[in-house]
C-alpha positions as CSV (number, residue, x, y, z in Angstrom):
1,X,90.5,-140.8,88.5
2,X,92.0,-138.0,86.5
3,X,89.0,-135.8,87.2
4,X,91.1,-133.2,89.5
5,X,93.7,-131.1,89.3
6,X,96.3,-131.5,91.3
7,X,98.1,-128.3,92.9
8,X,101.3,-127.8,95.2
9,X,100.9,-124.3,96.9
10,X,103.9,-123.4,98.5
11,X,103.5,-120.2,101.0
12,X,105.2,-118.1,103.6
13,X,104.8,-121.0,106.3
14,X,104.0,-123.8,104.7
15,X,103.1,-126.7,101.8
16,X,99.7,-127.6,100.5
17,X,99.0,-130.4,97.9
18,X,95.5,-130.0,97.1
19,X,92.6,-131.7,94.8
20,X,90.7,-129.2,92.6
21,X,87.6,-130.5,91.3
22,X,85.5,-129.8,88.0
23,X,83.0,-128.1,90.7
24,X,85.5,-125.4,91.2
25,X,86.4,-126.6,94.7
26,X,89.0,-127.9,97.2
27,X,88.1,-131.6,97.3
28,X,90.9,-132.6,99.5
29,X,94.7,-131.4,100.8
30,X,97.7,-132.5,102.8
31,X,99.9,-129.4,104.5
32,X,103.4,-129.4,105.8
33,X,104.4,-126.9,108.2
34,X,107.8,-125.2,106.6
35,X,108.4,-122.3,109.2
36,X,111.1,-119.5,107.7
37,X,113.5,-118.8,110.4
38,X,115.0,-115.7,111.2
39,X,118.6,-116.1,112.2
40,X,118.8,-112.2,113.2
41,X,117.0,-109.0,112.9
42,X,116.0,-108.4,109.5
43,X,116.9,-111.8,108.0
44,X,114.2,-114.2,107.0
45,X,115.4,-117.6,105.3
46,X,113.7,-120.7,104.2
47,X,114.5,-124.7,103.9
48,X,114.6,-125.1,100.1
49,X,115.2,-129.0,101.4
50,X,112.2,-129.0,103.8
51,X,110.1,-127.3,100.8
52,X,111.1,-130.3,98.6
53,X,110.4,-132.8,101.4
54,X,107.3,-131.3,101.4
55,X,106.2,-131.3,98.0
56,X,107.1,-134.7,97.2
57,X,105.4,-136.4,99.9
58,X,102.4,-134.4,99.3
59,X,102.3,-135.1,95.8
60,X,102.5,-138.9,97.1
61,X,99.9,-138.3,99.5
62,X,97.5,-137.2,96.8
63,X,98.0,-139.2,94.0
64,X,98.1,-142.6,96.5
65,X,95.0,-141.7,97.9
66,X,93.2,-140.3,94.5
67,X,94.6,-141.9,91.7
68,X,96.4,-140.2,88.2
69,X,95.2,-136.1,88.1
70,X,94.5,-134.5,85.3
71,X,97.4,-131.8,85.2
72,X,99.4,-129.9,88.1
73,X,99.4,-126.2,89.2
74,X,101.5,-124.4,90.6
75,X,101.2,-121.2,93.3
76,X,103.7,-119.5,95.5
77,X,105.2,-117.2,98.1
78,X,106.3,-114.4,95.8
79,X,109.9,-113.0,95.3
80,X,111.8,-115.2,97.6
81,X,114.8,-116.1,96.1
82,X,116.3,-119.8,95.9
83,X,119.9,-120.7,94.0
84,X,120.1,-124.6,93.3
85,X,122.3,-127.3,91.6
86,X,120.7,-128.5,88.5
87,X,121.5,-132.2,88.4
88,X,120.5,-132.5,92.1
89,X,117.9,-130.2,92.4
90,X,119.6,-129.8,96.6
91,X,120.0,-126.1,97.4
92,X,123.2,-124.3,98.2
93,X,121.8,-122.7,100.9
94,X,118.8,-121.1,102.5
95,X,116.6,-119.6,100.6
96,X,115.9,-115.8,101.3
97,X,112.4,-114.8,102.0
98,X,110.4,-112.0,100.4
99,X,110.4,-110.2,103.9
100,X,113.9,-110.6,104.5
101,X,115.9,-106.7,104.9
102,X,119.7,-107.6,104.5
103,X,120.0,-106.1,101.0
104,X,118.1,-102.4,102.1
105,X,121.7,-101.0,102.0
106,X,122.6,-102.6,98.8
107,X,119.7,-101.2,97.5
108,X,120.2,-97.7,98.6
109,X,123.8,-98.2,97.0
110,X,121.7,-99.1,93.7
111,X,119.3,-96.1,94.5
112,X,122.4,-93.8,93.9
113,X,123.4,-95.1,90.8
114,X,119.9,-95.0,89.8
115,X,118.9,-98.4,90.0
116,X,115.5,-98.1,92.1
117,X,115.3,-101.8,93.8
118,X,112.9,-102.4,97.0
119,X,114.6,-104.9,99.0
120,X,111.5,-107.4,99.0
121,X,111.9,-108.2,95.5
122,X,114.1,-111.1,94.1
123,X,117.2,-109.1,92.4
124,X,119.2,-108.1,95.2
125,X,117.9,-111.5,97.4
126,X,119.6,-113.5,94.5
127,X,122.7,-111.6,94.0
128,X,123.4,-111.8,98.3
129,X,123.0,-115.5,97.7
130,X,125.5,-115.8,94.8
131,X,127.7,-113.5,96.5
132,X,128.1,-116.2,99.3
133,X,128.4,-119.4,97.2
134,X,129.5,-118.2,93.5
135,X,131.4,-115.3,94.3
136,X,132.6,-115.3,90.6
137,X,129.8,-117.0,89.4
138,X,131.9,-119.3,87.7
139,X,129.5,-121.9,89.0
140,X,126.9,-120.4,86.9
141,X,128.9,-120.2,84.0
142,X,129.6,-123.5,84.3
143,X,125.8,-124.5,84.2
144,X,125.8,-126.2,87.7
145,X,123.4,-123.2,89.6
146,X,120.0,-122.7,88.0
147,X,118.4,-119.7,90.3
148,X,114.6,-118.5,90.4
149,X,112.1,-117.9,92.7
150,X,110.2,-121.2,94.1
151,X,108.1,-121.5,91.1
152,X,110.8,-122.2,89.4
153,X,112.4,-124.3,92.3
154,X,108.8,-126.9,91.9
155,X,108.7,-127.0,88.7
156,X,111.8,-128.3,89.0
157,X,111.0,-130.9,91.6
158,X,107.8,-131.5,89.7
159,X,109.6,-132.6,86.3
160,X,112.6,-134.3,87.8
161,X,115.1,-131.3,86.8
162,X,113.5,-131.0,83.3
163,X,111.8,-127.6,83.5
164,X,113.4,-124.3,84.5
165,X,110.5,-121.9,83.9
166,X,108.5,-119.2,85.7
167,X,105.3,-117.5,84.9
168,X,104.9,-113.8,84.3
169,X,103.3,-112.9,87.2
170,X,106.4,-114.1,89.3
171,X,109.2,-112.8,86.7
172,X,107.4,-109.3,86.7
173,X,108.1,-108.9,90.3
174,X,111.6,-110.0,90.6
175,X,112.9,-106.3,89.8
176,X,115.0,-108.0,86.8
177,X,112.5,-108.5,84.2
178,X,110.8,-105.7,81.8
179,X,107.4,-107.0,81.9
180,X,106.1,-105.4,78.9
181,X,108.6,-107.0,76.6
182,X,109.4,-110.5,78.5
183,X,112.7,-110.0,78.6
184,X,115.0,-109.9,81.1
185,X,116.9,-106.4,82.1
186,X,120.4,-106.8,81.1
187,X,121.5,-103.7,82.9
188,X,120.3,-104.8,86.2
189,X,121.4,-108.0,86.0
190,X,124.5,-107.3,84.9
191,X,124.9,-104.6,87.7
192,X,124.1,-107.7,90.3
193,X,126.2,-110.3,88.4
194,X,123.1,-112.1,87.9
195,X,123.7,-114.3,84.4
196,X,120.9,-114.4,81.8
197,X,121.6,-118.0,81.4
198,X,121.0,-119.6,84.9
199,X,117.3,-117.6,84.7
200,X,114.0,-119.4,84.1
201,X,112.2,-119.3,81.0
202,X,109.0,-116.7,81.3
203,X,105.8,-118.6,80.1
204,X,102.1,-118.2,80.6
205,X,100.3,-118.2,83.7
206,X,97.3,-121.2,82.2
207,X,98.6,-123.2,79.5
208,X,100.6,-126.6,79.0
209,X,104.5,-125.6,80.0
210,X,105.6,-129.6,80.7
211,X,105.1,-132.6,82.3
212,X,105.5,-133.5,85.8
213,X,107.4,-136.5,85.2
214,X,108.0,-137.6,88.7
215,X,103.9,-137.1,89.4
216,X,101.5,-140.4,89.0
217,X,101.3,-140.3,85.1
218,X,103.6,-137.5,84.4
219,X,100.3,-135.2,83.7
220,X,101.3,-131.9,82.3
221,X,101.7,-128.8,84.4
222,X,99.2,-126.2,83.2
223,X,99.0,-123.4,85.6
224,X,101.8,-121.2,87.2
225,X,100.8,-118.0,89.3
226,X,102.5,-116.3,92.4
227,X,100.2,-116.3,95.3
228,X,98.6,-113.1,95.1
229,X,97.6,-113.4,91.2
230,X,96.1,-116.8,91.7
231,X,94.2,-115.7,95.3
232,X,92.8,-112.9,92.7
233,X,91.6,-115.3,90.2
234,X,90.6,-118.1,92.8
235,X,88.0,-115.7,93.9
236,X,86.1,-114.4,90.8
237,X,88.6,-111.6,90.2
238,X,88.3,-110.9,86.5
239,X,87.6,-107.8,85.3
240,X,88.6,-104.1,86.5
241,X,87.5,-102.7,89.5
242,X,87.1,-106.3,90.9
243,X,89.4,-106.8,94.0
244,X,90.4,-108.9,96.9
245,X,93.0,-108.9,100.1
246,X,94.8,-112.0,101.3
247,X,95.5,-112.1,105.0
248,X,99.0,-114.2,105.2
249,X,102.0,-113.1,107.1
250,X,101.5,-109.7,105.7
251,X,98.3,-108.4,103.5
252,X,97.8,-107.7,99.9
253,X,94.9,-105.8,98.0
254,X,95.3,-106.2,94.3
255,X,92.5,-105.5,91.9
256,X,92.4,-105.5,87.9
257,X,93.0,-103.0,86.0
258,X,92.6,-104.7,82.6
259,X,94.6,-105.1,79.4
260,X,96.2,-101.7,79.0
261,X,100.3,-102.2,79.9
262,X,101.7,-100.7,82.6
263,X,105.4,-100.1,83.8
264,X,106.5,-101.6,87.1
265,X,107.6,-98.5,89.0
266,X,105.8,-97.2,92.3
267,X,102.4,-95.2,91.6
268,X,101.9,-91.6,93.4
269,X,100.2,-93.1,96.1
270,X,102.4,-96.3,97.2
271,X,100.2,-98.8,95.0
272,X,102.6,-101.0,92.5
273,X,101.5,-102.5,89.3
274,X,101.0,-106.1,88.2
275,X,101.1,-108.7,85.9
276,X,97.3,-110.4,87.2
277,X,97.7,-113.1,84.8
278,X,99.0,-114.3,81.3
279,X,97.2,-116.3,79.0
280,X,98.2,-117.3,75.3
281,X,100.6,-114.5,75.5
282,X,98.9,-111.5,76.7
283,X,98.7,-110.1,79.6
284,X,96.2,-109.1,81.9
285,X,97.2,-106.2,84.4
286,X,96.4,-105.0,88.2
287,X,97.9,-103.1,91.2
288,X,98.3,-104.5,94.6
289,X,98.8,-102.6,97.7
290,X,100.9,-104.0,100.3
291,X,100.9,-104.0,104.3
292,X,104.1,-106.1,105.7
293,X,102.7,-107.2,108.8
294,X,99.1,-108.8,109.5
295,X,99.0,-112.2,110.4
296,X,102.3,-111.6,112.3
297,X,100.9,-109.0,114.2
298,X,98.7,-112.0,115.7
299,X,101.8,-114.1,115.8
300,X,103.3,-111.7,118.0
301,X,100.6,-111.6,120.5
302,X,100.8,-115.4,120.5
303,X,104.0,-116.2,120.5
304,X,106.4,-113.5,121.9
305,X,104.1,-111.5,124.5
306,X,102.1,-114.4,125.3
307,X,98.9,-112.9,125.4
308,X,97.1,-115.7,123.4
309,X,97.4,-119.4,123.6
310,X,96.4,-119.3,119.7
311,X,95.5,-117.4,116.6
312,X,91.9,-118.3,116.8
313,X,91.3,-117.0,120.5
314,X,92.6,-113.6,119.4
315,X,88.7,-113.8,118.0
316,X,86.8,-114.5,121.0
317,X,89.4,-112.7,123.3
318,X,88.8,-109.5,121.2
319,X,85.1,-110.2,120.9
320,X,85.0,-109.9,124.9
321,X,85.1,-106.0,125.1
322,X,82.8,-103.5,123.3
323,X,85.7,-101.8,122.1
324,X,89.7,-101.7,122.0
325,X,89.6,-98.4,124.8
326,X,91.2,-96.0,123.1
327,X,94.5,-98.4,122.4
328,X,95.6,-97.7,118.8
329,X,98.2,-100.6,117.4
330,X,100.0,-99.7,114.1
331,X,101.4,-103.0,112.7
332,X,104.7,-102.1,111.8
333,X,106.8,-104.9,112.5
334,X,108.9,-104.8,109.5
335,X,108.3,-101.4,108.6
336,X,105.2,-100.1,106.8
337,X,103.8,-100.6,102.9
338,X,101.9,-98.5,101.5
339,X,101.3,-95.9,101.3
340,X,104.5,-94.4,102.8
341,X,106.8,-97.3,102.4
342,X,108.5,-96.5,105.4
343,X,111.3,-99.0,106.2
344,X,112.0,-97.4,109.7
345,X,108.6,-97.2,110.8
346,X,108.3,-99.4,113.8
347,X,105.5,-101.2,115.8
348,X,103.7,-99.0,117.8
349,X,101.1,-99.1,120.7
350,X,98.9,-96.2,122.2
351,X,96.9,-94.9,124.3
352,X,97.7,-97.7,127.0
353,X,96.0,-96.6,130.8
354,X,96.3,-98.0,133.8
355,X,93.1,-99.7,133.0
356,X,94.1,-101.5,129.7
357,X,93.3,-104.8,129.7
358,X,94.5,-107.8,127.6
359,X,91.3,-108.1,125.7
360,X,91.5,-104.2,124.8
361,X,95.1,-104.4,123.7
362,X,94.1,-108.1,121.4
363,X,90.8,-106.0,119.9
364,X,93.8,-103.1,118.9
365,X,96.2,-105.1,117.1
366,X,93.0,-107.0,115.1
367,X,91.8,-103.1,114.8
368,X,95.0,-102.0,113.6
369,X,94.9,-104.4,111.0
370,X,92.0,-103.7,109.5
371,X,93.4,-99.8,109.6
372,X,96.1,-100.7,107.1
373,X,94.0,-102.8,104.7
374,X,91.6,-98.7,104.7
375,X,95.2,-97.4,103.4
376,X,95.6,-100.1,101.0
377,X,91.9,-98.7,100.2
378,X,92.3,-95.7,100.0
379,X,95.9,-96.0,97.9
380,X,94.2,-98.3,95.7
381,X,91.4,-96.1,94.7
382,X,93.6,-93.0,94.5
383,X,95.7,-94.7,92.1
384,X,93.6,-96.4,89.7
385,X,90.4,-94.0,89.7
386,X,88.3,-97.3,90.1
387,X,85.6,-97.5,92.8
388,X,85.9,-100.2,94.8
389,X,82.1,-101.9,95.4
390,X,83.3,-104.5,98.2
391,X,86.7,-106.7,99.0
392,X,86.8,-110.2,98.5
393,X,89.0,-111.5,101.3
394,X,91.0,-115.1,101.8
395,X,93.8,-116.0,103.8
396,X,93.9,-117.3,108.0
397,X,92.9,-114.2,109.6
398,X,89.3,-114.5,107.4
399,X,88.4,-117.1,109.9
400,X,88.6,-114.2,112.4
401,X,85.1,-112.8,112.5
402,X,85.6,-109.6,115.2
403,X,88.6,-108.7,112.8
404,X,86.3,-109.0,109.6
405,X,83.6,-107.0,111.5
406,X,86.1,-104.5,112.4
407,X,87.5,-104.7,108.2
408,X,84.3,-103.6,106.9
409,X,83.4,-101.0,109.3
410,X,86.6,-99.5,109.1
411,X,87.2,-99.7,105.3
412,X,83.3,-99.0,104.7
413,X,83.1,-101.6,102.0
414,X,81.1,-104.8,102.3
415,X,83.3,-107.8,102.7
416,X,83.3,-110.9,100.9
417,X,84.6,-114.2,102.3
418,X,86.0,-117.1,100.7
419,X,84.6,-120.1,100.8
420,X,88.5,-121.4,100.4
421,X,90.3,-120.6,103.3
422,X,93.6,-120.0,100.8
423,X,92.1,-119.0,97.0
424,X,95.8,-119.5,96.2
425,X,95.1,-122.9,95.8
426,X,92.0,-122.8,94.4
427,X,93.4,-119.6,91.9
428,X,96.3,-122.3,90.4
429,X,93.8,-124.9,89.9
430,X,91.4,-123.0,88.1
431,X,94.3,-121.5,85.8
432,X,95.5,-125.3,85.1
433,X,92.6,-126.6,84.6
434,X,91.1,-123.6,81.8
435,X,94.3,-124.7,80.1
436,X,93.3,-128.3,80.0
437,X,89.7,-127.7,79.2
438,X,88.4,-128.4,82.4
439,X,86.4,-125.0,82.1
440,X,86.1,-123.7,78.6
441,X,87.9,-120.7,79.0
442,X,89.8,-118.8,81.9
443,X,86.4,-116.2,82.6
444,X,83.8,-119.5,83.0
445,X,86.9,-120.8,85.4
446,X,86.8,-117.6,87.3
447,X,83.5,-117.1,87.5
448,X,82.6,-119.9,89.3
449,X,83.7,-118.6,92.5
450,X,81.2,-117.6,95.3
451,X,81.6,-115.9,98.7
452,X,80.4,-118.0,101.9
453,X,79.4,-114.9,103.5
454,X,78.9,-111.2,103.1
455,X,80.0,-108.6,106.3
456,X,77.8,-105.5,105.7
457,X,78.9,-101.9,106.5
458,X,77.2,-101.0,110.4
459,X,79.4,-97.9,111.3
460,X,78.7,-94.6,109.7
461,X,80.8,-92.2,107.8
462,X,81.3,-89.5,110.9
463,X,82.0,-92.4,113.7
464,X,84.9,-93.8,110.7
465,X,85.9,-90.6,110.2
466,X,87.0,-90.3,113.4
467,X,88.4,-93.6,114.0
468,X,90.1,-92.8,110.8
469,X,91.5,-89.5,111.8
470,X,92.8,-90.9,115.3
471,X,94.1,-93.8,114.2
472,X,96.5,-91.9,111.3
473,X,97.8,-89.8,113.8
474,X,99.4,-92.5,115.3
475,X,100.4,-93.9,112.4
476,X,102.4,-91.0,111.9
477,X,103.8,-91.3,115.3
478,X,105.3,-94.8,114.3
479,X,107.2,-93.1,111.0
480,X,110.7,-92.8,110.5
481,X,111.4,-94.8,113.9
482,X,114.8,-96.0,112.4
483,X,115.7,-92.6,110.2
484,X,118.3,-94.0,108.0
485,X,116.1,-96.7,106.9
486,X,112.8,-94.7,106.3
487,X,115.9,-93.0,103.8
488,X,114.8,-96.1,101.0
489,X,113.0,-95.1,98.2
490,X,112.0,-96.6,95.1
């Protein structure tokens, strides 16, 4: 059957190979669990062995079960940075994950010289790992160390070593790579000791790049697209002023802008620009707003205070109580996004009484959630001048519904839901197969998406308001909790 696409979707916590049909739709997946670890405060690393592990017995799963696919996609994590040997494809050492802080003071070393790097991009991630096992990157002279972000790192596992590429949407947020030109920034890589040779090769986002020559019938790989791009275009997100959040480990509105080419710095109101998609060479732009913590905030409550046995009860648990009692929870585990990009900020929980009760404190962190995705909002639309008719949402917490109650009250924007639990998937299959002429073009492929449900606006303006206004305050309250690393900008 080579009716499907096939698609390996690696994210923050795991592997999915999927099926995408011609209908547009998940037909079947197999997931690995690859937990990042965090061997101190700050540092997040991942298993580039466990991801490859993953991906090839996946892939196996999939093909044994349905036969020869029609081509591959490709979606990923974002910005983590992986450093491997190019004849056998094992990794040097752990990856570095896009959340990981050990480079913020390199990077306010480079902010001095006026190099304007945030530490969650690739640059300085990859230049920390060569520094550890290339130190005079003779190894990379040599050609023995090809480095990328995992994109790259499957593509490679997906053609046996014979690809070393990455799509524009992944190269634009590296920090190395002038994304109106294509070509990578010689200054800042030189600066890092990053060499132009061990770098991937940019190419589009949906079109034939190479085969997957250790996949059933080496079918070619046809889509590429980091995992917030391809959530945007696995649920209908193709022109401007269309947008969507994806609730993973942290949270990420982007919307479209459309064609007009935009620079890669940090807009006046915390929101960055993108690269939503390439096709045949041209670009299609956006601008994503970023909180850092969301689905770890749930985490958290699961797994380090113990007040939930699982994700999914934080639902009912929350669902208990008529409201959170006047608890405010501002998720800044790892600092907050925008709009104030505040490394220091902190994790922070008020209004705590006597009376507080476990279900009040759950309903305040699902609450405070929501709260950062209005700021995203509110950034977003301050930024772009584009108003924002509804949010089409994916990711685990959408199977949450007090917390999407509680989005589309407090953003005051109707809320669409996925059908597809993770659009990623769905995003890099639709991108492979426009390519392959599974759809006739990349709009009919978009355009079949439809929400499984639509959470209307119930609370009015002056009750938001003043939700709003409260729960900013103590926003402001968790600012600047760590001074010399709320001093980062870029």
């Amino acid at each position: 059957m080579k009716d499907y696409i096939l698609v390996v979707d690696v994210g923050t916590s795991s592997v999915r190979c999927a099926q995408v049909g011609p209908d547009a739709k998940v037909w079947d997946q197999e997931s690995f669990v690859v937990l990042p670890s965090s061997p101190a405060a700050g540092l997040v690393e991942l298993d580039g062995s466990a991801i490859a592990r993953s991906v090839r017995a996946g892939v196996k799963a999939i093909t044994d079960k349905h036969g020869e696919p029609k081509g591959v996609g490709i979606a990923n994590q974002r910005a983590s940075a992986i450093v491997w040997d190019a004849k056998t494809l094992e990794p040097v050492g752990p990856a570095i994950g896009w959340q990981d802080l050990r480079t913020v003071m390199t990077c306010l070393s480079l902010q001095a010289e006026g190099i304007r790097l945030a530490p969650n991009v690739t640059a300085t991630k990859l230049a920390a790992i060569l520094d550890e096992v290339d130190p005079d990157r003779s190894r990379c002279a040599s050609g023995e160390l090809r480095l990328g972000t995992i994109d790259s790192y499957v593509a490679a596992i997906l053609s046996d070593g014979e690809l070393h590429i990455t799509d524009l949407t992944n190269a634009a947020v590296t920090g190395l790579l002038d994304p109106i030109t294509r070509i990578w920034d010689e200054k800042v890589t030189a600066r890092l000791g990053i060499p132009l040779d061990a770098l991937a090769q940019v190419v589009d986002s949906s079109g034939i790049v190479g085969s997957a020559s250790m996949v059933l019938g080496k079918p070619p790989i046809a889509g590429i697209a980091g995992d917030q791009q391809a959530s945007l275009f696995g649920q209908g997100c193709f022109a401007p002023g269309q947008a969507k959040v994806t609730f993973g480990t942290g949270g990420m509105l982007d919307v479209v802008t459309g064609d007009q080419a935009m620079g890669m710095g940090r807009l006046e109101h915390g929101t960055f620009p993108i690269v939503a998609r390439q096709v045949k060479g041209e670009a299609t732009w956006g601008v994503e707003a970023i909180m850092l913590s969301a689905g770890s905030a749930v985490e958290w409550l699961r797994d380090d205070l113990g007040l939930i046995s699982s994700a999914a009860e934080s639902d009912a648990m929350a669902a208990s109580v008529p409201d959170s009692g006047g608890c405010f929870f501002v998720p800044a585990l790892l600092g907050l996004g925008t709009p104030v990009w505040d490394f220091g900020a902190r994790g922070t929980l008020l209004g705590i009484t006597r009376g507080t009760s476990r279900p009040q404190i759950v309903r305040a962190v699902l609450e405070g959630i929501a709260h950062r995705c209005a700021d995203l909002v509110e950034a977003t639309i301050a930024d772009t001048g584009l108003a924002l008719d509804g949010l089409r949402v994916d990711g685990g917490m959408t199977a949450n519904a007090t917390f999407l109650r509680a989005l589309a009250d407090i953003t005051g924007l109707p809320i669409q839901r996925s059908a597809e639990l993770e659009a990623t998937t769905l995003g890099a299959g639709l991108l492979a197969g426009a390519a392959l002429g599974m759809w006739s073009s990349v709009q009919e492929a978009s355009a079949s998406w439809r929400p499984a449900e639509v959470i209307e606006v119930e609370l009015g303006d002056e009750p938001r308001g003043q939700l709003r206004k409260r729960w900013l305050e103590a926003r402001a309250r968790a600012e600047q909790t760590i001074p010399e690393l709320s001093g980062l900008e870029f």
